[in-house]
ROGU-528679 format. One record per atom (N, C-alpha, C, O): residue in three letters; x, y, z. Coordinates in pm, whole numbers, padded with zeros to 5 digits, always signed. Example, Ala and Ser with C-alpha at 12.3 -4.5 7.8 and 13.67 -1.06 7.14 Angstrom:
<nodes>
ala+01319-00569+00780
ala+01230-00450+00780
ala+01320-00330+00780
ala+01424-00332+00846
ser+01285-00225+00708
ser+01367-00106+00714
ser+01290+00003+00787
ser+01341+00114+00804
</nodes>
This chain:
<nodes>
unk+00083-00121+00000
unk+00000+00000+00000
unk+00086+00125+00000
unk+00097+00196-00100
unk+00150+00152+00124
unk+00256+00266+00112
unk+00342+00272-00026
unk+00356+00385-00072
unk+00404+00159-00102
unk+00470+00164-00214
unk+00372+00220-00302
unk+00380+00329-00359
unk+00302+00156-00306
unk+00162+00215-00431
unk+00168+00364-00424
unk+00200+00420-00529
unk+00134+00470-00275
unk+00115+00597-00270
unk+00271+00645-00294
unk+00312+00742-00358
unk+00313+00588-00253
unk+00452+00659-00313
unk+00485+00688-00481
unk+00540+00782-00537
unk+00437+00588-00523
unk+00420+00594-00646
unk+00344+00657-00718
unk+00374+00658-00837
unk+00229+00727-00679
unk+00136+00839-00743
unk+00199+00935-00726
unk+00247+00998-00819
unk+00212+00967-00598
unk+00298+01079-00540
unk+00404+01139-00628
unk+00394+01258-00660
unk+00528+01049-00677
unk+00596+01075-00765
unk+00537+01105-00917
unk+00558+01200-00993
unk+00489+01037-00926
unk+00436+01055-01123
unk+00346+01191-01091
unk+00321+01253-01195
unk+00293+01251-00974
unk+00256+01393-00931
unk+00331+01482-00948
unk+00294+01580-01012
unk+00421+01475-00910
unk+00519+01552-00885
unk+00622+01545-00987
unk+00703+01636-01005
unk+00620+01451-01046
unk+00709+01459-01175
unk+00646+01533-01316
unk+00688+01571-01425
unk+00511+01526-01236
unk+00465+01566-01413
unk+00438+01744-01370
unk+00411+01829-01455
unk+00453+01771-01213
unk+00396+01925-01186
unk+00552+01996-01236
unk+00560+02098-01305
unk+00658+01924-01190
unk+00804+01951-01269
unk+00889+01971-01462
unk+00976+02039-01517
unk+00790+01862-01495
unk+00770+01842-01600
unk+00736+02021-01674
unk+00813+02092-01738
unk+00590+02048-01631
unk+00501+02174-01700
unk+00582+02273-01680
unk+00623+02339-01776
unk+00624+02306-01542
unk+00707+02401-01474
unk+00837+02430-01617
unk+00858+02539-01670
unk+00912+02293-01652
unk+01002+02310-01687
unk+00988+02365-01836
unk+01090+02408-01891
unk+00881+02365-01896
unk+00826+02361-02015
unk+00796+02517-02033
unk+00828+02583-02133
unk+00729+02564-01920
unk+00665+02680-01916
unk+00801+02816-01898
unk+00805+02937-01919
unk+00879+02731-01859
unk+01009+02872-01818
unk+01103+02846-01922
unk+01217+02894-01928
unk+01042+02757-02014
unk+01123+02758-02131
unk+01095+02801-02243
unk+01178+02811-02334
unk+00970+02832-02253
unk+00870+02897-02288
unk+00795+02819-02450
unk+00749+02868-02553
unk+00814+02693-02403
unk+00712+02572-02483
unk+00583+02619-02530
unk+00522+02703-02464
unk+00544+02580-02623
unk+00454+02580-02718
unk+00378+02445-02676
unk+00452+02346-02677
unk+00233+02418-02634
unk+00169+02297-02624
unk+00180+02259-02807
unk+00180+02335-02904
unk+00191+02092-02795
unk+00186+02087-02928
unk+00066+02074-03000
unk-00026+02011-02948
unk+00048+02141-03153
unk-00094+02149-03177
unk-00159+01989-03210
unk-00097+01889-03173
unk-00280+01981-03276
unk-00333+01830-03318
unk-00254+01815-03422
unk-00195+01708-03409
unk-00229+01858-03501
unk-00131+01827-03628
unk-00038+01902-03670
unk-00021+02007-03609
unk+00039+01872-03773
unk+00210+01915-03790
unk+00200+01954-03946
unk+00285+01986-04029
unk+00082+01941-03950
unk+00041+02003-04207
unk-00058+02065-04155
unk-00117+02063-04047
unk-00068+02133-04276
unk-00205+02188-04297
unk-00169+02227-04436
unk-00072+02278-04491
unk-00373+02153-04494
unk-00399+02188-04686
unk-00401+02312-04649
unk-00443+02350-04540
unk-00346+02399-04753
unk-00402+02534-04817
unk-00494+02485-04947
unk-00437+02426-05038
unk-00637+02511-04954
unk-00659+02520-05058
unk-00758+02632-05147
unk-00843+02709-05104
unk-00709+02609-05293
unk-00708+02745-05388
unk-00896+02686-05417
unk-00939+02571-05403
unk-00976+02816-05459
unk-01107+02826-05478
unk-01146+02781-05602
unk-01041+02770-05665
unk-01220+02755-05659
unk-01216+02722-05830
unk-01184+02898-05895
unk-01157+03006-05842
unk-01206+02841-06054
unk-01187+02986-06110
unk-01305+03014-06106
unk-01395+02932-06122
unk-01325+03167-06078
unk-01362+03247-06076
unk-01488+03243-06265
unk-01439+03266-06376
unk-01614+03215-06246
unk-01690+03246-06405
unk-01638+03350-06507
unk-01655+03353-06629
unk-01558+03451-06410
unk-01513+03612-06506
unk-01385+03577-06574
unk-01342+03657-06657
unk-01306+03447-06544
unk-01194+03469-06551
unk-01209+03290-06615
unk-01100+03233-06605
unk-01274+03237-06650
unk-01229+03093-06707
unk-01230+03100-06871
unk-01231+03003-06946
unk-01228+03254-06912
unk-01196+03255-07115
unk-01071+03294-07135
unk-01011+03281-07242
unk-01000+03375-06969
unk-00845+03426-07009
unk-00795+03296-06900
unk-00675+03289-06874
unk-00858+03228-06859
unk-00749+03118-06768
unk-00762+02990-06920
unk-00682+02897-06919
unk-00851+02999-07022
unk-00840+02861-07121
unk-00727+02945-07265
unk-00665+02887-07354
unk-00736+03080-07239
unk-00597+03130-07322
unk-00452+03195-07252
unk-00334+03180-07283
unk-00511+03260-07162
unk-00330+03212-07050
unk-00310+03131-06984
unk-00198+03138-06935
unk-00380+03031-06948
unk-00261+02934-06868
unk-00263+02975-06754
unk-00157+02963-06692
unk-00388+03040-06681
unk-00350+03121-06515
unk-00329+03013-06411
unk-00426+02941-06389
unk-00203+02988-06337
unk-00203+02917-06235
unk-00143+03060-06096
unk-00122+03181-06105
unk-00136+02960-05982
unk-00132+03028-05846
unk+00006+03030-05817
unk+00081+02935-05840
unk+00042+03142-05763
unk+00195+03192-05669
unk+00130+03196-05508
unk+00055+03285-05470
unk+00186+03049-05399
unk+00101+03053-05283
unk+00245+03147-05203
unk+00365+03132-05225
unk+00187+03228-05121
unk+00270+03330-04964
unk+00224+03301-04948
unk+00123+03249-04995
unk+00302+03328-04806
unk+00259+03351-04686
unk+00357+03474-04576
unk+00474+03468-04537
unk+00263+03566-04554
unk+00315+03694-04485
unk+00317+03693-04307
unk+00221+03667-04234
unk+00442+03725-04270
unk+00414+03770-04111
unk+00398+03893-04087
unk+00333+03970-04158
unk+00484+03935-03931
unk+00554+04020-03921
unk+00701+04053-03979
unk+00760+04161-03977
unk+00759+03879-04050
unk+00895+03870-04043
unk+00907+03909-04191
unk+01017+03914-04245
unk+00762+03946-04275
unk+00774+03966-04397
unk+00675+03870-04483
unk+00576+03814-04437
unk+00720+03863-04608
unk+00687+03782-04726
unk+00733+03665-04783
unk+00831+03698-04849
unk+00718+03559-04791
unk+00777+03458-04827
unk+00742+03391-04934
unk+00626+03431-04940
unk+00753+03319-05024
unk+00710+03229-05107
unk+00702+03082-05087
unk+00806+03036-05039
unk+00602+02988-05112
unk+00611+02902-05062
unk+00631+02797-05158
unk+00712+02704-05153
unk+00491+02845-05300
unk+00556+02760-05435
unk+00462+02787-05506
unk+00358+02839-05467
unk+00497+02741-05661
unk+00419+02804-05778
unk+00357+02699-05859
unk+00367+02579-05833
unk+00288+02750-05964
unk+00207+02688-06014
unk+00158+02567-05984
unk+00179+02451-06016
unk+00073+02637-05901
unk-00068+02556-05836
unk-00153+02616-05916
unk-00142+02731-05959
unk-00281+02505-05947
unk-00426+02545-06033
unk-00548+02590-05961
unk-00539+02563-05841
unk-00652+02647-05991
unk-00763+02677-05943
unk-00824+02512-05884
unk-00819+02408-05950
unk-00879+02526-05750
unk-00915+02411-05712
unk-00816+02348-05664
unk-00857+02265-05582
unk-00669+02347-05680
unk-00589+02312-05618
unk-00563+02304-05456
unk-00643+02346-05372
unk-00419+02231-05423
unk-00396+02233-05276
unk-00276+02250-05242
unk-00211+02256-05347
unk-00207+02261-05153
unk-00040+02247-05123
unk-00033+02256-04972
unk-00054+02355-04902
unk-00004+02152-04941
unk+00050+02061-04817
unk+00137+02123-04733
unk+00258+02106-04748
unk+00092+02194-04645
unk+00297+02266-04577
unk+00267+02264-04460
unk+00152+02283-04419
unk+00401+02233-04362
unk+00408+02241-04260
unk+00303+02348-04145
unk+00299+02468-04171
unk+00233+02301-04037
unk+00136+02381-03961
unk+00256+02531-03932
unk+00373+02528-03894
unk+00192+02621-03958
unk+00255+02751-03914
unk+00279+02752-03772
unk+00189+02725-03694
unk+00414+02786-03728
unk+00417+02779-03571
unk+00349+02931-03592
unk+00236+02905-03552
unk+00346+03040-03621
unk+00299+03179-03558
unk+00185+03164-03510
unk+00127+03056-03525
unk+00126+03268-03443
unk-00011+03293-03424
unk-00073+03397-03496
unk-00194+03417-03506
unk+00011+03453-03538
unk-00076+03478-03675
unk-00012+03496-03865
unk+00101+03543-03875
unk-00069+03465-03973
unk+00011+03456-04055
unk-00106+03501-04140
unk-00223+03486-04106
unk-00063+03561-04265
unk-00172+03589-04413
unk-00116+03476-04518
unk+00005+03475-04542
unk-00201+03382-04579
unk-00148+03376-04681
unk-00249+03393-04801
unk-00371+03377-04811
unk-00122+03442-04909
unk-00199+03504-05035
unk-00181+03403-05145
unk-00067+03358-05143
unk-00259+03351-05243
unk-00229+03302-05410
unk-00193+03404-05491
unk-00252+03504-05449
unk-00138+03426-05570
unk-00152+03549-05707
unk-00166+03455-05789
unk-00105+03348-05797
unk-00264+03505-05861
unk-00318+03448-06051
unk-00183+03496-06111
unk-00121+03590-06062
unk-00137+03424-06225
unk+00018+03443-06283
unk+00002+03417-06422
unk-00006+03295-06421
unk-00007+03450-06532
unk+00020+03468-06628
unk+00095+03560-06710
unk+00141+03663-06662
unk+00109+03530-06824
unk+00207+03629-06892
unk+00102+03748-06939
unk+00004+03721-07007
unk+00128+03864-06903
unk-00016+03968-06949
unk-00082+03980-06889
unk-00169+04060-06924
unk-00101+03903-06732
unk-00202+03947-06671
unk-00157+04004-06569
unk-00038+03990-06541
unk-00250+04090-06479
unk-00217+04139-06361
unk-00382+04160-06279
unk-00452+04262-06283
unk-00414+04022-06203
unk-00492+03990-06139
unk-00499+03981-05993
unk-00416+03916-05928
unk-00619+04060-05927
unk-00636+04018-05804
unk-00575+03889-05713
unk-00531+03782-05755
unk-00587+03932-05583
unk-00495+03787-05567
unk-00614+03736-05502
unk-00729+03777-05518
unk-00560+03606-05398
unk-00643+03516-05311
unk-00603+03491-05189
unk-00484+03468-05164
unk-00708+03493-05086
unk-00584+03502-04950
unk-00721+03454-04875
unk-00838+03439-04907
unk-00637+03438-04751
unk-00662+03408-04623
unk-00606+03397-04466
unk-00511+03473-04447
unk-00639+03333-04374
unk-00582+03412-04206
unk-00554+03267-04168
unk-00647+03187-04155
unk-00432+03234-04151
unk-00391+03159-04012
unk-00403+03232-03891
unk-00366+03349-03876
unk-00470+03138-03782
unk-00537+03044-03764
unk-00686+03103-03803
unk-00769+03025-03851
unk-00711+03204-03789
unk-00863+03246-03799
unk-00934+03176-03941
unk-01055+03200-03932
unk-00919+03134-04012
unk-00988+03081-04107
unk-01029+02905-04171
unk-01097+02839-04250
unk-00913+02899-04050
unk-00847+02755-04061
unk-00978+02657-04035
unk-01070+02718-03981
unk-01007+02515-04062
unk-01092+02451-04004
unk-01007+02301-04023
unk-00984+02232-04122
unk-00959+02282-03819
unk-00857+02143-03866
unk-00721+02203-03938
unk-00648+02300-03916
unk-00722+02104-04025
unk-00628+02095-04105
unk-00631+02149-04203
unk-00534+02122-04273
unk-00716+02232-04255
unk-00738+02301-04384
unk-00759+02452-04369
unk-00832+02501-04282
unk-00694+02517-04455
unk-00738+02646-04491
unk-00797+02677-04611
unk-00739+02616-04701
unk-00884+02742-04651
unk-00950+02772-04762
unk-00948+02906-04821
unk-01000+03000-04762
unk-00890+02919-04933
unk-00847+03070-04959
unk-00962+03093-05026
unk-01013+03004-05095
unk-01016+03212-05013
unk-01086+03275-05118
unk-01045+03396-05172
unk-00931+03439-05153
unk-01176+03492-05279
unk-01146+03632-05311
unk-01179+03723-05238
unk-01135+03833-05268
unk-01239+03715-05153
unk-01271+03771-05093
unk-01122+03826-05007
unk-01071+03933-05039
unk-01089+03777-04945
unk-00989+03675-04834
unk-00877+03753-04890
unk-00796+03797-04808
unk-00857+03778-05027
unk-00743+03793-05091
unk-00757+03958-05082
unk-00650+04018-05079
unk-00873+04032-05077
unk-00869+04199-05055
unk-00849+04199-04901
unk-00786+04294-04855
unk-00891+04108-04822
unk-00877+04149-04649
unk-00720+04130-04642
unk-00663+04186-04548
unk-00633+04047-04745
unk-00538+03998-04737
unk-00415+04120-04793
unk-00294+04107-04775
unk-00478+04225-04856
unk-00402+04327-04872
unk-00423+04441-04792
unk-00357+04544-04797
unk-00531+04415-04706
unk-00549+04507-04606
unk-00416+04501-04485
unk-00336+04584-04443
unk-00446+04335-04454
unk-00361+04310-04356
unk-00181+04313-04385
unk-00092+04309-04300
unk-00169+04318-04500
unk-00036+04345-04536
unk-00004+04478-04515
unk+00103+04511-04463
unk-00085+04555-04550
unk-00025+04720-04569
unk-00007+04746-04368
unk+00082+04812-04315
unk-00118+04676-04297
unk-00158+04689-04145
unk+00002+04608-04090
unk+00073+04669-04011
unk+00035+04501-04130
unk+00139+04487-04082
unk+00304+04539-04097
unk+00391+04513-04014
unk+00326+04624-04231
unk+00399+04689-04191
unk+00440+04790-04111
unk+00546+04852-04102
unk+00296+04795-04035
unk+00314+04958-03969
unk+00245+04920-03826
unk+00245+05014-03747
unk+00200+04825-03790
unk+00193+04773-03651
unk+00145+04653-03670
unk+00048+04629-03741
unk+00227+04544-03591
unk+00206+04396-03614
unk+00113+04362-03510
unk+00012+04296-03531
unk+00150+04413-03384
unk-00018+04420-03250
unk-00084+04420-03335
unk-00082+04328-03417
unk-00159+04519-03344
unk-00313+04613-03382
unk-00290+04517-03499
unk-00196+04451-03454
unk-00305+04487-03570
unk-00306+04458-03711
unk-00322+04274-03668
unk-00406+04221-03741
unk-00267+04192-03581
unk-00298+04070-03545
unk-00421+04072-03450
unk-00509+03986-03450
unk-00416+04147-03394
unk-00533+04155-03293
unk-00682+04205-03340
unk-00771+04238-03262
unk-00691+04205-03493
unk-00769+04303-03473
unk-00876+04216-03597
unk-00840+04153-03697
unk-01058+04253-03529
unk-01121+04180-03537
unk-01159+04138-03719
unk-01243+04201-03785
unk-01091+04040-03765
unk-01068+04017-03895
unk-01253+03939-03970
unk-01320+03956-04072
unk-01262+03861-03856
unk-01405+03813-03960
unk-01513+03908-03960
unk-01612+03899-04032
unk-01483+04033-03846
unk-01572+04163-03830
unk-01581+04180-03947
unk-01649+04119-04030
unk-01505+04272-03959
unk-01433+04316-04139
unk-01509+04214-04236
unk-01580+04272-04317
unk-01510+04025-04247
unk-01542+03998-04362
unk-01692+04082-04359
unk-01721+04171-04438
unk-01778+04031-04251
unk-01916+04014-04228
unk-01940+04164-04272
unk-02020+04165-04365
unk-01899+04285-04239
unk-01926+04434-04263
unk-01907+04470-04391
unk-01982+04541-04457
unk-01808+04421-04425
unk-01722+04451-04610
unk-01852+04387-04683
unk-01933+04464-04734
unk-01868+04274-04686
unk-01978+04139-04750
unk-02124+04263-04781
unk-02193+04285-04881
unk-02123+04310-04668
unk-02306+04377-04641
unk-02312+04512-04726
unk-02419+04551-04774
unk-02180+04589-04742
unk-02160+04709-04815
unk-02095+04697-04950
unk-02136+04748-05054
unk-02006+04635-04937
unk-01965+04648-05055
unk-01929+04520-05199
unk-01871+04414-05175
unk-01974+04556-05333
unk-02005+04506-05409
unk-01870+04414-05474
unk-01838+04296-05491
unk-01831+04514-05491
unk-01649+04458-05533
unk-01567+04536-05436
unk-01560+04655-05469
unk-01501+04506-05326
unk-01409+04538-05240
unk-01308+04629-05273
unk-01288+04741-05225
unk-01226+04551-05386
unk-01152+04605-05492
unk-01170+04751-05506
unk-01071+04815-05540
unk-01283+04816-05486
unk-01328+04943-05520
unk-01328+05038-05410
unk-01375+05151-05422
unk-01253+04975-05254
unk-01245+05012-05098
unk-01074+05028-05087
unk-01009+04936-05037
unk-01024+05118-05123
unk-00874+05102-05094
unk-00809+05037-04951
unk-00800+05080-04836
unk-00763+04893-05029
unk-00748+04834-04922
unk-00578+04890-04837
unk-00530+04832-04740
unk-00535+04972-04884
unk-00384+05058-04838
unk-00421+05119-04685
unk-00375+05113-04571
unk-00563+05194-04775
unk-00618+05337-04674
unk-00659+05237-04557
unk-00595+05243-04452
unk-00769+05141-04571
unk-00767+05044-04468
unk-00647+04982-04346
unk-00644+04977-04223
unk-00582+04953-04428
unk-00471+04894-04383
unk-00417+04994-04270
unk-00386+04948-04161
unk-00408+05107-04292
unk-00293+05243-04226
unk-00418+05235-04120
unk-00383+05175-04018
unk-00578+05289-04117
unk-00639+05296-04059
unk-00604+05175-03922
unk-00565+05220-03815
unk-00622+05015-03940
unk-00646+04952-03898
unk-00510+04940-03807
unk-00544+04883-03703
unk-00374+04970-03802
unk-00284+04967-03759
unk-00290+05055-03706
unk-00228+05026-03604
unk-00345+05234-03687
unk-00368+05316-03592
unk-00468+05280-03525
unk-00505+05377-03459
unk-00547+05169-03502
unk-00659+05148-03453
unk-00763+05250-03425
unk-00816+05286-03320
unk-00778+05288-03561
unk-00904+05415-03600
unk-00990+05318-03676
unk-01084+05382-03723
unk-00997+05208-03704
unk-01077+05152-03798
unk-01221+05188-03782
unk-01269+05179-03669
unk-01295+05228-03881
unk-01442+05228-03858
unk-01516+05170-03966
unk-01469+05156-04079
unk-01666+05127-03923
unk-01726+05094-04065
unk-01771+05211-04188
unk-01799+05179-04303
unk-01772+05308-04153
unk-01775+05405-04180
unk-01670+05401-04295
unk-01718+05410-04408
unk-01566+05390-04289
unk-01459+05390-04427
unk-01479+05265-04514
unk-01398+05234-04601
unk-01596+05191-04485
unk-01618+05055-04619
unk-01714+05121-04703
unk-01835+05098-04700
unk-01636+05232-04801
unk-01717+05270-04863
unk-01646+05224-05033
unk-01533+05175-05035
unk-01700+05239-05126
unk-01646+05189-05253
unk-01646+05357-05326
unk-01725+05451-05316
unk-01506+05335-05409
unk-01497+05461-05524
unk-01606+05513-05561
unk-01709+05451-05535
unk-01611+05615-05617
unk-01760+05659-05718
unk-01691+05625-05846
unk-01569+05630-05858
unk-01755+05597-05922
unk-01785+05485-06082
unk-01817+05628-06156
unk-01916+05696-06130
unk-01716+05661-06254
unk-01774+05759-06371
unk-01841+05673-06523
unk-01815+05552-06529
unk-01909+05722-06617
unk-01932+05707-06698
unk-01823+05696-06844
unk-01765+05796-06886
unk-01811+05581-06900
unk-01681+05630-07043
unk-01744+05571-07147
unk-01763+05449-07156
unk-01782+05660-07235
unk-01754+05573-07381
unk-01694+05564-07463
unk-01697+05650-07552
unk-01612+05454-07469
unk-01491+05438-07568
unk-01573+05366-07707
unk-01679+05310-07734
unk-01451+05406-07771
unk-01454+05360-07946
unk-01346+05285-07951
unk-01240+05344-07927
unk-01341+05122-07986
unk-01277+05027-08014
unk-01221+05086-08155
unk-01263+05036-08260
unk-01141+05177-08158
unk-01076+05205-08300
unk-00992+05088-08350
unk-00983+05039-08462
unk-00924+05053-08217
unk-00826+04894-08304
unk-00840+04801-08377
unk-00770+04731-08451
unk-01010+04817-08324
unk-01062+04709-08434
unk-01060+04722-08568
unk-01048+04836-08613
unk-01073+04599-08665
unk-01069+04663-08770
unk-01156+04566-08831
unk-01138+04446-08811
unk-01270+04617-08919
unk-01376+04575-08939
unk-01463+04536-08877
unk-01450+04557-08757
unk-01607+04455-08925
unk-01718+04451-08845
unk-01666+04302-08707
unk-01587+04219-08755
unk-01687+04290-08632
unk-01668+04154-08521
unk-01769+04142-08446
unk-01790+04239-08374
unk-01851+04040-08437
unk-01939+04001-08280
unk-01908+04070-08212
unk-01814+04149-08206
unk-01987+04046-08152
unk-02009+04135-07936
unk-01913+04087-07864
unk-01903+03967-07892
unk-01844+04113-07795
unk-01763+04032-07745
unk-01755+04078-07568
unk-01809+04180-07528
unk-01678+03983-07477
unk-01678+04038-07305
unk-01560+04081-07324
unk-01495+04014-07404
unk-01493+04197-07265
unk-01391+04243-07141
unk-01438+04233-07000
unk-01543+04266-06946
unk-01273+04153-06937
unk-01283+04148-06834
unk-01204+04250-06757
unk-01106+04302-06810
unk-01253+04290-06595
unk-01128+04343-06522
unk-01095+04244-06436
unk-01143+04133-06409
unk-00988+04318-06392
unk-00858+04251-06257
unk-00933+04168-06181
unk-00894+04052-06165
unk-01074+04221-06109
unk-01123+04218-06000
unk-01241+04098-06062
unk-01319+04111-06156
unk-01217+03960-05957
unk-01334+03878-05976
unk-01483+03962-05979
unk-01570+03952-06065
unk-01485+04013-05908
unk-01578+04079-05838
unk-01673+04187-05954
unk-01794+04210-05951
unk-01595+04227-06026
unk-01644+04332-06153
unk-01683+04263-06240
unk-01604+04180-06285
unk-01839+04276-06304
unk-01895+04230-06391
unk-01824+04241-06562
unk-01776+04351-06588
unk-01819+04158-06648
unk-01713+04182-06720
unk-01836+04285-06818
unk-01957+04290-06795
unk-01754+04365-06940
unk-01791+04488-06987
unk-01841+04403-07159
unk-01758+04331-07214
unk-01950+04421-07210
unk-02013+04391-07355
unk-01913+04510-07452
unk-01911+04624-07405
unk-01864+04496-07531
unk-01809+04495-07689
unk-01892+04520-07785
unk-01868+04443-07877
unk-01993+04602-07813
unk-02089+04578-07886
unk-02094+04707-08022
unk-02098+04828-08004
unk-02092+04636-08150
unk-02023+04796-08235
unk-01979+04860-08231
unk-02013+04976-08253
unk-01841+04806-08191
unk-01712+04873-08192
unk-01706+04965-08059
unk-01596+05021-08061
unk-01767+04997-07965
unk-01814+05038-07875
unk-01805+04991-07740
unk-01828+04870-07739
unk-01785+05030-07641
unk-01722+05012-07452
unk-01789+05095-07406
unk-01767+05209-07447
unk-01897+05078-07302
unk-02003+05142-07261
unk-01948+05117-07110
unk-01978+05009-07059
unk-01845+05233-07012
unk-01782+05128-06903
unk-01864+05212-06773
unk-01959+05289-06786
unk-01822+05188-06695
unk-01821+05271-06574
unk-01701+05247-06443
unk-01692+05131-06405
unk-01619+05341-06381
unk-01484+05319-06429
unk-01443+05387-06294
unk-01531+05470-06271
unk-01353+05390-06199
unk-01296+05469-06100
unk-01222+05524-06133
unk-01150+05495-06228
unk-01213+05657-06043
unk-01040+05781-06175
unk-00904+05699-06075
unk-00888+05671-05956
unk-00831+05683-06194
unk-00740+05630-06162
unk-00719+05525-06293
unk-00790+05541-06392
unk-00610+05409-06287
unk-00598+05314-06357
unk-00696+05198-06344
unk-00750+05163-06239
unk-00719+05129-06498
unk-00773+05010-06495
unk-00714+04899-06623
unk-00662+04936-06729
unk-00737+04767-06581
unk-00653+04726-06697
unk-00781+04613-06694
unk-00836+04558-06599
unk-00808+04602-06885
unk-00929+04499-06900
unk-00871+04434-06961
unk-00765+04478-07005
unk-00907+04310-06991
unk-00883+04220-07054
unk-00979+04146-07149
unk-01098+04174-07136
unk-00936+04036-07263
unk-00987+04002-07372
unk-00916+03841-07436
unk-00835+03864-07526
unk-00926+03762-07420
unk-00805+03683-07486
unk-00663+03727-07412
unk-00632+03746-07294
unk-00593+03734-07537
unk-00481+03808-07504
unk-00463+03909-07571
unk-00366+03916-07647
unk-00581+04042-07556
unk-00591+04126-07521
unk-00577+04228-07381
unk-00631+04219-07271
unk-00511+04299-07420
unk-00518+04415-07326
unk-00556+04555-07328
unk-00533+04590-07443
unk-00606+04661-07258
unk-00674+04780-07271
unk-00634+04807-07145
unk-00663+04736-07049
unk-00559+04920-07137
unk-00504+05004-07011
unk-00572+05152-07056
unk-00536+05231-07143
unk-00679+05157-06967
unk-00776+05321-06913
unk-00677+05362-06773
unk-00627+05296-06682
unk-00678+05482-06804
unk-00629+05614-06683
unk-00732+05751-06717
unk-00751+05836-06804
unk-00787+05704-06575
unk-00962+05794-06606
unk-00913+05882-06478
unk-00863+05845-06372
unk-00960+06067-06545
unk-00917+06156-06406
unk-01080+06185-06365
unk-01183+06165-06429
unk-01055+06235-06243
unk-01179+06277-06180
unk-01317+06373-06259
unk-01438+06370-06283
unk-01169+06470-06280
unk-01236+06600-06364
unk-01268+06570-06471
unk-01289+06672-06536
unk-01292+06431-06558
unk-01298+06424-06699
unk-01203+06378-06771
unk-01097+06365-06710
unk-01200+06340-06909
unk-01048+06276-06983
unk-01025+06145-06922
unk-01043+06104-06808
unk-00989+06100-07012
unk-00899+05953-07010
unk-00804+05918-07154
unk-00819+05946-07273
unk-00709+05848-07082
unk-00653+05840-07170
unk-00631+05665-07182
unk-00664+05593-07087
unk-00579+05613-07293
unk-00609+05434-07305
unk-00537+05399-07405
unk-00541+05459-07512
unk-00436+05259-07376
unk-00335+05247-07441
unk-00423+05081-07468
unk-00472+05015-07376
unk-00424+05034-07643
unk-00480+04866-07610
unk-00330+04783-07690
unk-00248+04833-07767
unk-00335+04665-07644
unk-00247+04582-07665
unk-00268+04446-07725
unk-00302+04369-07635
unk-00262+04384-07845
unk-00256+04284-07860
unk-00161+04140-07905
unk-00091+04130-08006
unk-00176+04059-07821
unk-00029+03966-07840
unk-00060+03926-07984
unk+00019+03855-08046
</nodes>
């Protein structure tokens, strides 16, 4: 009997020594698993006539405080990639769409906040909160980890149409001074343009342009004609492997350079 209590006694006391020793060493409990899938969303409906003529595959990051990293390339829509569980507690990671000629929105998402298990699921969405939180972490890694991220999806989702159209920079600076309000999920104002497809040459079908942004309905081609509505600033549409670069000012004017491979 006495041997027996002696023997709890110890495996007590060995294991209260044990934590002690763990804790002033400043151990990490270990998580349920040692991977985790990242995986990429399908394509996007706006974007599967320039992903069957470029070739768009994924560039997967992943961002800390310690920076930007690359993890690996050409991955496909619907895809996955296997990598080690992130020790941080908090991490962004982004996809970029990659083709030759294009310059597309990316895809992102939040370690651990998005995580379920073993999987993360990137979306587009994910990928504008994901440039928020980049610009937020160069300029305070606190405030910018701490700070209430699925708020943001649920508020962004209810206001705004294409995100893309919410400067996610201005966000970013906001959210790292911890001034964030809903009040700034507001989207550009949209001017009116009508362009003349002069490049064309002769009569052609109707045809779609697309923009950058999943999110932007793509633009009808119709007699030679671009009926857009447009934020001042740059935009780049797409076609095949076509290109059309608009620089629309506030006050009026634009100017538009088109490109074809």
């Amino acid at each position: 009997m006495m041997l027996r209590v002696f023997i709890v006694l110890f495996c007590v006391i060995a294991s209260v020594c044990l934590g002690l020793a763990c804790s002033l060493q400043g151990a990490e409990p270990e998580p349920g698993f040692s991977e985790l899938d990242i995986l990429m969303p399908p394509c996007p409906p706006a974007w599967e006539d320039l992903g069957r003529t470029r070739g768009i595959s994924l560039r997967l990051m992943k961002a800390t405080n310690a920076g930007l990293g690359e993890i690996c390339r050409g991955l496909p829509f619907g895809g996955r990639a296997r990598i080690a569980a992130p020790p941080e507690d908090f991490a962004v990671f982004i996809a970029l769409p990659e083709a030759p000629g294009l310059s597309l929105r990316q895809i992102g998402g939040f370690y651990p906040l998005d995580a379920r298990g073993r999987r993360l699921s990137l979306d587009f969405y994910g990928g504008w909160m994901a440039a928020c939180a980049l610009e937020g972490l160069g300029r305070s890694e606190k405030l910018t980890a701490s700070f209430d991220w699925p708020r943001l999806r649920v508020e962004a989702q209810s206001r705004l149409g294409d995100p893309w159209l919410c400067s996610p920079e201005a966000l970013g600076r906001k959210i790292a001074e911890a001034a964030f309000t809903t009040l700034l999920l507001k989207e550009a104002p949209l001017f009116p343009l009508d362009l003349e497809a002069h490049w064309r040459v002769g009569a052609e079908e109707e045809c779609l342009w697309f923009f950058s942004s999943p999110f932007a309905s793509p633009v009808l081609e119709s007699g030679g004609r671009l009926a857009l509505l447009l934020p001042a600033g740059k935009t780049i549409l797409y076609r095949g492997r076509e290109r059309l670069f608009l620089e629309l000012a506030e006050g009026g004017g634009c100017r538009f350079f088109h490109f074809g491979d």
